[in-house]
C-alpha positions as CSV (number, residue, x, y, z in Angstrom):
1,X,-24.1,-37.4,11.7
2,X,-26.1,-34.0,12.8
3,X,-26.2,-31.1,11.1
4,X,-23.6,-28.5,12.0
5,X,-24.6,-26.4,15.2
6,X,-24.2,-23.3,13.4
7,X,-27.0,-23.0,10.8
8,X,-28.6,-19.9,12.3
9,X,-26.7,-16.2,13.0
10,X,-27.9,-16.5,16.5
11,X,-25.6,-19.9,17.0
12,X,-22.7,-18.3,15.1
13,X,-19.0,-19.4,16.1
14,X,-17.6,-17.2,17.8
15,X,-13.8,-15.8,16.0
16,X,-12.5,-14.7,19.1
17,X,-8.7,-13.0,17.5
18,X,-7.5,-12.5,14.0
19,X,-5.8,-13.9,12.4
20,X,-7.9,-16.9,11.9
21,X,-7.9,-20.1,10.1
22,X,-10.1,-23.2,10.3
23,X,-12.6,-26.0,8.8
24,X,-15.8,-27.0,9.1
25,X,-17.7,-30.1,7.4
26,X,-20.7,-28.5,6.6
27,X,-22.5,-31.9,5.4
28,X,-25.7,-33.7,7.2
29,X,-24.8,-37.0,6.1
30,X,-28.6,-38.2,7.0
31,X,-29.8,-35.9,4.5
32,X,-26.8,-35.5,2.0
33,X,-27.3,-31.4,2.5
34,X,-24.6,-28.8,3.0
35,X,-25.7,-26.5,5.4
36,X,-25.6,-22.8,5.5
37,X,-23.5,-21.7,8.5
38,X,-22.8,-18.7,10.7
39,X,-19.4,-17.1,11.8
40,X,-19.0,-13.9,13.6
41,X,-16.4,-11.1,15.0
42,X,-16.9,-8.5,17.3
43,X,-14.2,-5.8,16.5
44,X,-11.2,-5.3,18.6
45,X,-8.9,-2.0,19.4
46,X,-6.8,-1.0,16.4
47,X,-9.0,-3.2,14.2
48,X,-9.2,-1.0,11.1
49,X,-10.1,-3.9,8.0
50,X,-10.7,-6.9,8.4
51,X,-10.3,-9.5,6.0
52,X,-12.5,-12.7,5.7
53,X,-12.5,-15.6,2.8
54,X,-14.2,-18.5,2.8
55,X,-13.7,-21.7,0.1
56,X,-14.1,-24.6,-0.7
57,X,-12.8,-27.2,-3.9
58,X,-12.4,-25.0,-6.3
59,X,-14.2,-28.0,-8.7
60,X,-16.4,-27.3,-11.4
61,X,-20.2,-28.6,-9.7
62,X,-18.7,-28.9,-6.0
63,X,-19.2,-27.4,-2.7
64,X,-18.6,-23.2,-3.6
65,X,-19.2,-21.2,-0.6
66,X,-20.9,-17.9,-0.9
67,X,-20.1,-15.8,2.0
68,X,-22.0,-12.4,3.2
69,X,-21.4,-10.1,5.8
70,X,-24.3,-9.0,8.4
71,X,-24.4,-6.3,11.4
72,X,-27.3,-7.1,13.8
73,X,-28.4,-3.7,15.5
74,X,-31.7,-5.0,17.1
75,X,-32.2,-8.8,16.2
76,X,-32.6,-9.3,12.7
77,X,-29.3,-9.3,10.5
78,X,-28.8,-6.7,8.2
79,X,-26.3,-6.9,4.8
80,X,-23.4,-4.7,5.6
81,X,-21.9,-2.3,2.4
82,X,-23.7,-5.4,0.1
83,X,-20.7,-7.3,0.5
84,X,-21.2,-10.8,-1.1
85,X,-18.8,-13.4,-2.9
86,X,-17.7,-16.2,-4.1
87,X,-14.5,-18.2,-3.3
88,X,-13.6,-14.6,-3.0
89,X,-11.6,-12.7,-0.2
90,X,-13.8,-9.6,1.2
91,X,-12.4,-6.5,2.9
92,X,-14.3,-4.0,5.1
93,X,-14.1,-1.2,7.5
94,X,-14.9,-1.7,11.0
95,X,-16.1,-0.1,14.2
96,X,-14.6,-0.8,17.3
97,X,-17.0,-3.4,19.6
98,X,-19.3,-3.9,16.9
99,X,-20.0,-7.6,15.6
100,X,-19.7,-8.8,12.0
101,X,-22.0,-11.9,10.8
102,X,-20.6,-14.1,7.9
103,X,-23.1,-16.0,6.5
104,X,-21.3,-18.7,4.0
105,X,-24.1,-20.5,1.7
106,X,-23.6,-23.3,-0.9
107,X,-24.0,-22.5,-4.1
108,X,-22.8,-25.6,-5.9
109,X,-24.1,-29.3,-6.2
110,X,-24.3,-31.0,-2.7
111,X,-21.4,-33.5,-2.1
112,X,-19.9,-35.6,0.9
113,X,-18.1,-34.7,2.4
114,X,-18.0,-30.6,1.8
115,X,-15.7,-28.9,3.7
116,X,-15.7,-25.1,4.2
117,X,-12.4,-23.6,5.1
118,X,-11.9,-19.8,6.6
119,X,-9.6,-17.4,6.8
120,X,-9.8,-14.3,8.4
121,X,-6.9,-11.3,8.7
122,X,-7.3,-7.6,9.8
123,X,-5.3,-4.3,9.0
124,X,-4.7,-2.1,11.7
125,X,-3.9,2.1,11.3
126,X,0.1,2.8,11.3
127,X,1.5,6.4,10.3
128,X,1.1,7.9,7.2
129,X,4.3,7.9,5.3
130,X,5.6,10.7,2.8
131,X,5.7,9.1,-0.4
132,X,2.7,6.5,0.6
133,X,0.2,5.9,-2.5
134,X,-3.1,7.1,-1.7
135,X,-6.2,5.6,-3.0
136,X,-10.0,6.8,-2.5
137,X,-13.0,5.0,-3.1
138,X,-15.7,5.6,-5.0
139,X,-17.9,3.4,-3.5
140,X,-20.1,4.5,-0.6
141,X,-19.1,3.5,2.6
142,X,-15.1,1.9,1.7
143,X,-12.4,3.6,3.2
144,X,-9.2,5.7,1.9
145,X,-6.5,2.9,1.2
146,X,-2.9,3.9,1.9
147,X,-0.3,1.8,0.2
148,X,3.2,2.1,1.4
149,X,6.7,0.8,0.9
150,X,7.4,0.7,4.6
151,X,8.7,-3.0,3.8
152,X,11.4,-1.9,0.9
153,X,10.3,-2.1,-2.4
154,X,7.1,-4.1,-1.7
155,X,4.1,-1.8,-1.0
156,X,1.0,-3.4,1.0
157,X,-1.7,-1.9,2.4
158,X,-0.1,-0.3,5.4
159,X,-3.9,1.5,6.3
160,X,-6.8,2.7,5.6
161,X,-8.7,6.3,6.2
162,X,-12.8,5.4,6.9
163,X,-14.2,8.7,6.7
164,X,-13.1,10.2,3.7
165,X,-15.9,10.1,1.4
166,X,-16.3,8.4,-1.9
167,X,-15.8,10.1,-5.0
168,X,-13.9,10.1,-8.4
169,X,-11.9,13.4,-7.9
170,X,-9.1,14.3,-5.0
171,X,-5.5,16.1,-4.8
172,X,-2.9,16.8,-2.0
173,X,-0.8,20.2,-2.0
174,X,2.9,20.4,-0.4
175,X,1.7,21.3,2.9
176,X,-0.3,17.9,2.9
177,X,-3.8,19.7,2.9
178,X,-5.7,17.4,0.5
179,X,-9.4,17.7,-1.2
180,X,-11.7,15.5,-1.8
181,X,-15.1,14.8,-3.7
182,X,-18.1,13.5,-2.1
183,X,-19.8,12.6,-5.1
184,X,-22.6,11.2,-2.8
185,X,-23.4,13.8,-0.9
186,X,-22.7,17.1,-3.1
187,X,-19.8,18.7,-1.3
188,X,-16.2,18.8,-1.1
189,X,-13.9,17.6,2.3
190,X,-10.7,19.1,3.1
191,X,-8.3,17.7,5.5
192,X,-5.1,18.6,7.1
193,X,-1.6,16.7,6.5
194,X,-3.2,14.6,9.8
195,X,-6.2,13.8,8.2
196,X,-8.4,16.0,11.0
197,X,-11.4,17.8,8.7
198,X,-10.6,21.4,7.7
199,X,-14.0,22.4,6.3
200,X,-16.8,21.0,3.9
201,X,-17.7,22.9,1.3
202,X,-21.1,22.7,-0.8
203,X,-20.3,21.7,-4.4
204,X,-21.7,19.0,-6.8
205,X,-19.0,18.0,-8.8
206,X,-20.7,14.3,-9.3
207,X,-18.3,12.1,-10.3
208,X,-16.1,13.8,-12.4
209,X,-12.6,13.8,-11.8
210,X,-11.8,17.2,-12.2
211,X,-9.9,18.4,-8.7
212,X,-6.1,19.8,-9.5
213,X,-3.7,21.1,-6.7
214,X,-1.5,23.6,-8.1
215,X,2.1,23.7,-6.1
216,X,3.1,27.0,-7.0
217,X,0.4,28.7,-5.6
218,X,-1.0,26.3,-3.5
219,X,-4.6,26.3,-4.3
220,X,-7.1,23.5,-5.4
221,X,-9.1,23.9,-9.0
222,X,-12.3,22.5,-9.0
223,X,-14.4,22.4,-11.7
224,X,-17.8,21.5,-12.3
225,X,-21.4,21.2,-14.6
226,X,-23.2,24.5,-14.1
227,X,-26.1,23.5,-16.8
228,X,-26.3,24.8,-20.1
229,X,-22.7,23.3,-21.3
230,X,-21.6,25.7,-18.9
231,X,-18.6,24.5,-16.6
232,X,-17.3,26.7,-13.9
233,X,-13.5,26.2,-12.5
234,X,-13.3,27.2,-8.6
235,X,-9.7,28.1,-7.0
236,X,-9.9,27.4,-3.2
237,X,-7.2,28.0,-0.8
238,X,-6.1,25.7,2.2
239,X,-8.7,27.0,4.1
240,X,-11.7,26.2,1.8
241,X,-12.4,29.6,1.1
242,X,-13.6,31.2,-2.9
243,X,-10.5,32.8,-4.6
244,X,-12.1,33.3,-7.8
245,X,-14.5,31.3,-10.2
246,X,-14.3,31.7,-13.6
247,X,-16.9,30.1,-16.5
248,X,-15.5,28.3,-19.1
249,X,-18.4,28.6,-21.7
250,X,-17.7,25.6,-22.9
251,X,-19.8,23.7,-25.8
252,X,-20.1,20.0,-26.4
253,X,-18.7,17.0,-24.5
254,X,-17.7,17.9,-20.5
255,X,-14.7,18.9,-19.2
256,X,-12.1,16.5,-18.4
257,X,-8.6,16.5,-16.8
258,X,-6.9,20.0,-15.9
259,X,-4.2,21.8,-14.1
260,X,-3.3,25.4,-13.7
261,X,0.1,27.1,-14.5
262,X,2.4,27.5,-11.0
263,X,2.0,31.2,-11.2
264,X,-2.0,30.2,-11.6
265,X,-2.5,32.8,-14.8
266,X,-3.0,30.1,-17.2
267,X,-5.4,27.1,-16.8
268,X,-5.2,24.2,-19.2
269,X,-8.0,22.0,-19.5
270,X,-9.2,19.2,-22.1
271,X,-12.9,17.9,-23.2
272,X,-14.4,14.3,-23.3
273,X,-14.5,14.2,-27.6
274,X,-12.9,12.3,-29.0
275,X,-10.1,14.4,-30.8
276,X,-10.2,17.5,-28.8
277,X,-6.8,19.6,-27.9
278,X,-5.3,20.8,-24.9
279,X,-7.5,24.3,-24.1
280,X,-5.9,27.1,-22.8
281,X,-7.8,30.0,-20.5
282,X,-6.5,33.4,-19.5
283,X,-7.4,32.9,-15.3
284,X,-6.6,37.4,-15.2
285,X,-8.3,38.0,-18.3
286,X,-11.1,35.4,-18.0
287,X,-10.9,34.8,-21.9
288,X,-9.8,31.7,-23.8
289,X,-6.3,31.2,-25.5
290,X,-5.4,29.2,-28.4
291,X,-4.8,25.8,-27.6
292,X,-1.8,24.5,-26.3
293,X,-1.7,20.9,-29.0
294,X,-3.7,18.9,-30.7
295,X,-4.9,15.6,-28.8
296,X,-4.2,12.3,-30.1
297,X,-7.1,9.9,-30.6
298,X,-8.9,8.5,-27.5
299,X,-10.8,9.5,-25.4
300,X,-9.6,10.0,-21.9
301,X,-7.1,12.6,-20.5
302,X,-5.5,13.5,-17.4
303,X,-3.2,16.9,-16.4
304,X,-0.5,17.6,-14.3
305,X,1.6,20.9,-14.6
306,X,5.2,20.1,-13.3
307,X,7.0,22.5,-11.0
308,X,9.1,23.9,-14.1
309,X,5.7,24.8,-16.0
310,X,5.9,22.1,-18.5
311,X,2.8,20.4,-19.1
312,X,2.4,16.2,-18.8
313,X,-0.6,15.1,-20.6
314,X,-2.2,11.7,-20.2
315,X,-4.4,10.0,-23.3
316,X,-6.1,6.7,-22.9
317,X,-7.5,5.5,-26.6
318,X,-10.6,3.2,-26.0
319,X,-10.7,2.2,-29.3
320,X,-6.9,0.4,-29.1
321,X,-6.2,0.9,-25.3
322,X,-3.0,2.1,-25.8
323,X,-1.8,4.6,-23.3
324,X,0.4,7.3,-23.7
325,X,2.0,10.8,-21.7
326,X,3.7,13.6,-23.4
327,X,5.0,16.3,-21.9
328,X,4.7,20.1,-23.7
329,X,6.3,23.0,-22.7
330,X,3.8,26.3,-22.4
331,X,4.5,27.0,-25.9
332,X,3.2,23.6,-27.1
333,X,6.2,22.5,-27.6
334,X,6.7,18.3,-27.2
335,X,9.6,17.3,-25.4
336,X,9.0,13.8,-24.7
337,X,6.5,11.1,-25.3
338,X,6.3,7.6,-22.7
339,X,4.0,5.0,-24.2
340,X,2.8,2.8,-21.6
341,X,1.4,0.0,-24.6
342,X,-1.7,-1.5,-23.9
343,X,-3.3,-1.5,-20.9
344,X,-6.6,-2.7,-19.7
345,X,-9.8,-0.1,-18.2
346,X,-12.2,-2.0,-16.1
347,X,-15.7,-0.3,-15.9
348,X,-14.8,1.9,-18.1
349,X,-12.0,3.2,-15.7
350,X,-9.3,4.9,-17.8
351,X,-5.0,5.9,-16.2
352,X,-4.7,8.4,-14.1
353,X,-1.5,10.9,-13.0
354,X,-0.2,12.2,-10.0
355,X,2.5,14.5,-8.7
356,X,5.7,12.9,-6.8
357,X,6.2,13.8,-3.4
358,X,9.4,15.3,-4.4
359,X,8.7,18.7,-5.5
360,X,10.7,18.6,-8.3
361,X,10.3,18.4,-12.1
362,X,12.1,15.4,-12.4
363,X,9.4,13.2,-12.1
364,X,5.8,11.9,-12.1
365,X,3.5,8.9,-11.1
366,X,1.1,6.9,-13.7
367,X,-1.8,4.5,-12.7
368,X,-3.1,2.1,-15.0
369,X,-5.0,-1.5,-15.0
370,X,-3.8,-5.0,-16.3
371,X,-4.8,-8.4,-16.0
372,X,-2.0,-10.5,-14.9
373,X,-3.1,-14.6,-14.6
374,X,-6.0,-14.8,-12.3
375,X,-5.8,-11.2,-11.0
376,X,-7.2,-8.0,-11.6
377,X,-3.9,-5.3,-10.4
378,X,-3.3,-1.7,-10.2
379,X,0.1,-0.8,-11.3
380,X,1.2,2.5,-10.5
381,X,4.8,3.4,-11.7
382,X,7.2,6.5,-11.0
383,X,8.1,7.7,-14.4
384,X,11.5,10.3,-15.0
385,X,11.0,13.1,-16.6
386,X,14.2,13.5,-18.7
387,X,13.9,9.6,-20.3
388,X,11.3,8.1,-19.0
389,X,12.5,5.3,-16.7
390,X,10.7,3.6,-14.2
391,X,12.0,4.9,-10.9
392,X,9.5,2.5,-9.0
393,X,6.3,0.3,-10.5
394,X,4.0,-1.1,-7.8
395,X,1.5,-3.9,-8.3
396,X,-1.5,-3.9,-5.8
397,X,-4.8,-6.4,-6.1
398,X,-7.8,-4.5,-7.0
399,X,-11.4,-5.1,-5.1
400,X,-14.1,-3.3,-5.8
401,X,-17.1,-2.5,-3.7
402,X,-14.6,-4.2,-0.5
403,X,-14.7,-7.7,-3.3
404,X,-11.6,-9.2,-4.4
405,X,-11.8,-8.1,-8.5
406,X,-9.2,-11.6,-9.3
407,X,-10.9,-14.9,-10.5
408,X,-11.6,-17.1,-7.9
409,X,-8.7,-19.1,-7.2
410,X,-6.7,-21.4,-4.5
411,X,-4.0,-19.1,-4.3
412,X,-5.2,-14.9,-4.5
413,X,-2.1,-12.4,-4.6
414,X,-3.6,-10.6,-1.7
415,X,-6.1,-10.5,1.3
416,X,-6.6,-6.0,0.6
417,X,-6.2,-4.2,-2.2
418,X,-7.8,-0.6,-3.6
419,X,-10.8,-0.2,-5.7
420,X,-9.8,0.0,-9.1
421,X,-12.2,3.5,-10.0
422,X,-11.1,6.5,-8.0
423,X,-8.1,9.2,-7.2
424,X,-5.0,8.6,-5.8
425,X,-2.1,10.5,-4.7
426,X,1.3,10.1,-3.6
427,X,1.3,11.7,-0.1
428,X,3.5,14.9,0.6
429,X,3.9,14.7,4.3
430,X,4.3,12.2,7.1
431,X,7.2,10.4,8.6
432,X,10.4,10.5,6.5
433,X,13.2,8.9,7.8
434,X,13.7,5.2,8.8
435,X,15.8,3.2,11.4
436,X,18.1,0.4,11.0
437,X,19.1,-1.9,14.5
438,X,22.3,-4.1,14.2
439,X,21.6,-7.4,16.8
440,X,24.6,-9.0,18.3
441,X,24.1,-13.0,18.5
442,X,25.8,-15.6,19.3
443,X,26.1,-19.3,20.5
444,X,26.9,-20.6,23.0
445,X,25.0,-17.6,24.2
446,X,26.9,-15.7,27.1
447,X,30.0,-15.6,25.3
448,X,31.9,-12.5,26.2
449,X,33.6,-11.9,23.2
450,X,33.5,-8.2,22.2
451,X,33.1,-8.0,18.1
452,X,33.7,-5.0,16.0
453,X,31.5,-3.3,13.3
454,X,32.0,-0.7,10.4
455,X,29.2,1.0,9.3
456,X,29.4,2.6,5.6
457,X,26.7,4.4,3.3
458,X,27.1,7.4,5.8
459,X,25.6,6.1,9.0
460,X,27.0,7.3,12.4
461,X,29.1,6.2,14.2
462,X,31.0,4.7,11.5
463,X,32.2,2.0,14.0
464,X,31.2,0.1,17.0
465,X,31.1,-3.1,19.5
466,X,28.9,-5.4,20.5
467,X,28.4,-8.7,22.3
468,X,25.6,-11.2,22.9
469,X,22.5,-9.4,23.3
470,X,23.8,-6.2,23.0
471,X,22.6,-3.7,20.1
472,X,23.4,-0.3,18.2
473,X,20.2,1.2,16.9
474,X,20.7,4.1,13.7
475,X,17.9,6.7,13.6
476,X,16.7,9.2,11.5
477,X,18.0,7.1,8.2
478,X,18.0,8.8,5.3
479,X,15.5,6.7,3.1
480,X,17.3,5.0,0.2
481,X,19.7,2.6,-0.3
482,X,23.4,1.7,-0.4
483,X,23.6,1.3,3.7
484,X,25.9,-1.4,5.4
485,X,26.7,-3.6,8.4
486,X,30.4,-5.7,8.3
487,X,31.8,-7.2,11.4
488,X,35.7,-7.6,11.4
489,X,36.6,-11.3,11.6
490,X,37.1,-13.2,14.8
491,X,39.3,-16.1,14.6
492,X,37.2,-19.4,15.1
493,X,34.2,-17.3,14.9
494,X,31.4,-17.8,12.1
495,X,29.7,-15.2,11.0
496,X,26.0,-15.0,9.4
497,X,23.5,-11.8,8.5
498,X,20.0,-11.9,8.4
499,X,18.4,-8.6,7.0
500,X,14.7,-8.2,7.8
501,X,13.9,-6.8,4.6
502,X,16.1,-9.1,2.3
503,X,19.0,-6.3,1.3
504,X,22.1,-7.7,0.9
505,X,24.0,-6.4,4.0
506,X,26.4,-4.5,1.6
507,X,23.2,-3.1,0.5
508,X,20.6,-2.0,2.9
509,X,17.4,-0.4,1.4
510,X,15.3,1.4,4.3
511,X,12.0,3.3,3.1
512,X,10.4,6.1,5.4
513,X,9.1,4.9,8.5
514,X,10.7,1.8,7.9
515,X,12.6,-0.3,10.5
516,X,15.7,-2.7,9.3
517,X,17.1,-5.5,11.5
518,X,20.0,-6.5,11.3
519,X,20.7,-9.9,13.1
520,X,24.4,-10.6,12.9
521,X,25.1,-14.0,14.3
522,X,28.6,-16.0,15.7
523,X,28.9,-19.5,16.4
524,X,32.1,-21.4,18.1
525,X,32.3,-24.6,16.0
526,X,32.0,-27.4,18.9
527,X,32.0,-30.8,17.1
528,X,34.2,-33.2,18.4
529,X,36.0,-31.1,21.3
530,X,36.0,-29.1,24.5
531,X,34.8,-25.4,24.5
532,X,36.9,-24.3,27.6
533,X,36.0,-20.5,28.5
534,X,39.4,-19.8,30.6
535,X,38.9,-16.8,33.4
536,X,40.7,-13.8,31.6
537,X,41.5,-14.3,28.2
538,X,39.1,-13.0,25.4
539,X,39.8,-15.2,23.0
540,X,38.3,-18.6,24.2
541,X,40.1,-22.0,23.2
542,X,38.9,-24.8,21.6
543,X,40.3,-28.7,22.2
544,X,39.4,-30.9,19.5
545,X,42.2,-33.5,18.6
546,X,41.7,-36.3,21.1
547,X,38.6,-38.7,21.3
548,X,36.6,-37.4,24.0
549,X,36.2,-39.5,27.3
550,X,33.1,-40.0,29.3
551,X,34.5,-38.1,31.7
552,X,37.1,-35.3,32.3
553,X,38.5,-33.9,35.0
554,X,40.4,-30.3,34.1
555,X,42.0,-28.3,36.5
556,X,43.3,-25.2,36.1
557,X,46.2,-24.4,38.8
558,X,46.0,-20.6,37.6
559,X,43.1,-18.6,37.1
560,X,44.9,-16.8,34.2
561,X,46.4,-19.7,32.5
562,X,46.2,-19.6,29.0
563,X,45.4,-23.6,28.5
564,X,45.0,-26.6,30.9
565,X,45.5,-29.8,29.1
566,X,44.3,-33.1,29.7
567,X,46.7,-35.3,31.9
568,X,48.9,-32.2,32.8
């Protein structure tokens, strides 16, 4: 048998529409080799990531494909982002009309047969949705990931933003303005709640992860390493422009996590030691304050300041990797602790906190690592204030660098996922309400029976009709749940629900931006009878106790008789 006819990029198969699946036998049986072969995919309209994994056994010594991914601007291939793995699903950003090379090598023992199998999936760009997790990258070149909960509780990747750049440190106010670091490129990006640029402003903040919104005042506070253990915090408005600057004079470690009172007087900060407290400065006096508490061991924190003043603190211990928030009121004052247990920090990558979308006090959002089986997840979770229940927790696969971060495996949890080392926030802005459709089926289709509905959880109208094919469409849906659909009874009519999302139809969940179908179907039993559909009646009759002829002749004398019966 002949070698494949693919061992070169410029005789790659063509993938001409994702999704994609196939196999290839990548073995010259004259030689015993498994060939390196070529793949490629030129980049379609609304193409935003696309998704490619090649395998193969999954057998200790067998056939384990390594895949790459090439762009070819003049005639040589050249590695795109360094993307390179094995067994491993890759995600990456694309251009429109530009075409992707995937070069999959063997890297295990040669055997015969070896079959290489592919998959390939893309993302495409739907609208941001207030309450939608974002996550940056921190890797050059990987897009702004937006997670969402468009499909109920179950948050996938619903998009991705290309051009925000990479850094460590980012922050959304109210309005949906959001700043972020471009740790590669020594400035700052601010965008507007549609993601169109504001302004870049010059800063080198590296790749700390000090950028706070504050949503009293709405203003961003930046800080950064002026030399000298000298770190200034900058307030900029939604414009970009200076507000003030102050310098901390701080000695020792860095500064770490911070977050300005609401009435921006008071700024509260903490260092990288090991056992240093919450700090305190006076923003109108430009002088330091006693601190607010003592930290506990670790050596990680994070700051958010809530919209009633009090102060949630975040400490990761890398000794024991326990993590654990407390809240303080400005006095210093602790009014509650949540211990989050153990929890795992790849690279060195310790929890982070975010604001709810909310505006309120009652509430914040945590973001930490684990290790679950074969994969590497970011759990984020919505944490109450007042006892600290889990409102929401959401699990997301992590890949790093656009590489799947799991262990190889038959069976990954997911084909995109965020990078594991970055900021996220939990959007303020975009589309808020959701829609639920009711569908009227039935069979025998055609039927003209009218069916009634009651609608409860507050949708309007409270009550309609439908029949085959017909429809009643609910906009503007409050998200949450506790909706429902319930069709009065018809006799000799049964009745099913299908629910796109999987609520139980006497409780509908709908998230924002979110569209639930409801497919409410009736069928006329028909075994062992005659379905006669008689000219003016609604209800339609059914004849089933005689053994049905081979042929039969009905007549009906009146148009608007009720029955017509065999031998009359």
């Amino acid at each position: 048998m002949a070698p494949p006819i693919n061992i070169d990029w410029t005789t790659a198969i063509n993938i001409s529409s994702l999704p994609y699946l196939a196999a290839q036998d990548v073995t010259d049986y004259e030689t015993g080799i498994n060939h390196t072969v070529w793949y490629k995919y030129t980049a379609q309209a609304a193409d935003l990531l696309v998704g490619m994994w090649g395998y193969g056994y999954f057998t200790y010594g067998q056939y384990r494909p390594e895949l790459r991914v090439y762009t070819v601007p003049i005639a040589t291939p050249v590695p795109y982002l360094s993307i390179s793995a094995v067994e491993k699903p890759v995600q990456f950003p694309v251009v429109v009309g530009t075409t992707y090379y995937f070069e999959f090598s063997p890297t295990g023992a040669d055997v015969i047969p070896a079959f290489l199998s592919i998959e390939g999936e893309r993302t495409v760009n739907l609208p941001l949705l207030r309450g939608s997790i974002l996550v940056n990258d921190d890797t050059q070149g990987f897009p702004l990931i937006v997670l969402s909960s468009a499909d109920g509780d179950n948050y996938n990747v619903r998009s991705a933003i290309d051009f925000v750049p990479a850094g460590e440190a980012g922050d959304v106010l109210p309005s949906g303005v959001s700043l972020w670091s471009d740790a590669w490129n020594s400035n700052l990006q601010m965008y507007d709640a549609s993601f169109n640029l504001i302004t870049t402003i010059a800063s080198d903040i590296g790749f700390t992860i000090s950028i706070r919104g504050n949503r009293g005042n709405n203003l961003f506070y930046v800080a950064r390493f002026a030399g000298s253990w000298h770190w200034t915090v900058t307030a900029y408005d939604e414009t970009g422009a200076v507000v003030d600057t102050w310098d901390l004079l701080l000695t020792g470690q860095g500064l770490d996590g911070l977050a300005a009172s609401n009435d921006g007087t008071i700024l509260y900060f903490s260092q990288m030691d090991a056992l240093t407290p919450i700090r305190r400065w006076d923003l109108v006096n430009n002088i330091a304050l006693s601190d607010l508490a003592a930290t506990a061991a670790g050596g990680n924190t994070d700051i958010l300041v809530l919209d009633d003043d009090s102060i949630v603190v975040a400490n990761f211990n890398y000794g024991t990797g326990n993590f654990t928030v407390r809240r303080y009121d400005p006095s210093g004052t602790l009014l509650n602790t949540y211990n989050f247990g153990d929890v795992d920090f790849p690279a060195g990558t310790p929890p982070r906190l975010a604001y709810a979308a909310d505006f309120s006090p009652r509430s914040f959002w945590v973001w930490f690592h684990l290790t679950i089986g074969d994969s590497q997840i970011s759990r984020f979770q919505h944490v109450l204030v007042s006892d600290g229940s889990i409102l929401a927790s959401v699990d997301s696969a992590e890949y790093e660098g656009g590489i799947y971060e799991g262990t190889a495996t038959p069976n990954p949890d997911a084909r995109f996922g965020n990078s594991f080392s970055c900021p996220f926030v939990v959007f303020t802005q975009g589309e808020t309400t959701g829609t639920i459709v009711v569908i009227k089926v039935t069979n025998p289709t055609g039927s003209p029976q009218v069916f009634d509905f009651t609608a409860g959880g507050g949708l309007s109208p409270s009550t309609f009709q439908l029949s085959d094919g017909e429809s009643q469409q609910y906009d503007d849906v409050t998200p949450g749940s506790g909706y429902s659909i319930t069709e009065t009874p018809v006799n000799n009519w049964n009745t099913t629900y299908d629910v796109s999302n999987g609520s139980p139809i006497n409780n509908i969940s709908v998230a924002a931006g979110e569209t639930v179908t409801v497919t409410v179907t009736n069928v006329f039993p028909q075994v062992g009878g005659i379905y006669i559909l008689v000219p003016g009646k609604r209800d339609d009759t059914l004849w089933t106790d005689f053994d049905p002829p081979t042929e039969v002749d009905v007549k009906i004398p009146n148009p608007f008789a009720r029955t017509a019966l065999l031998g009359e």
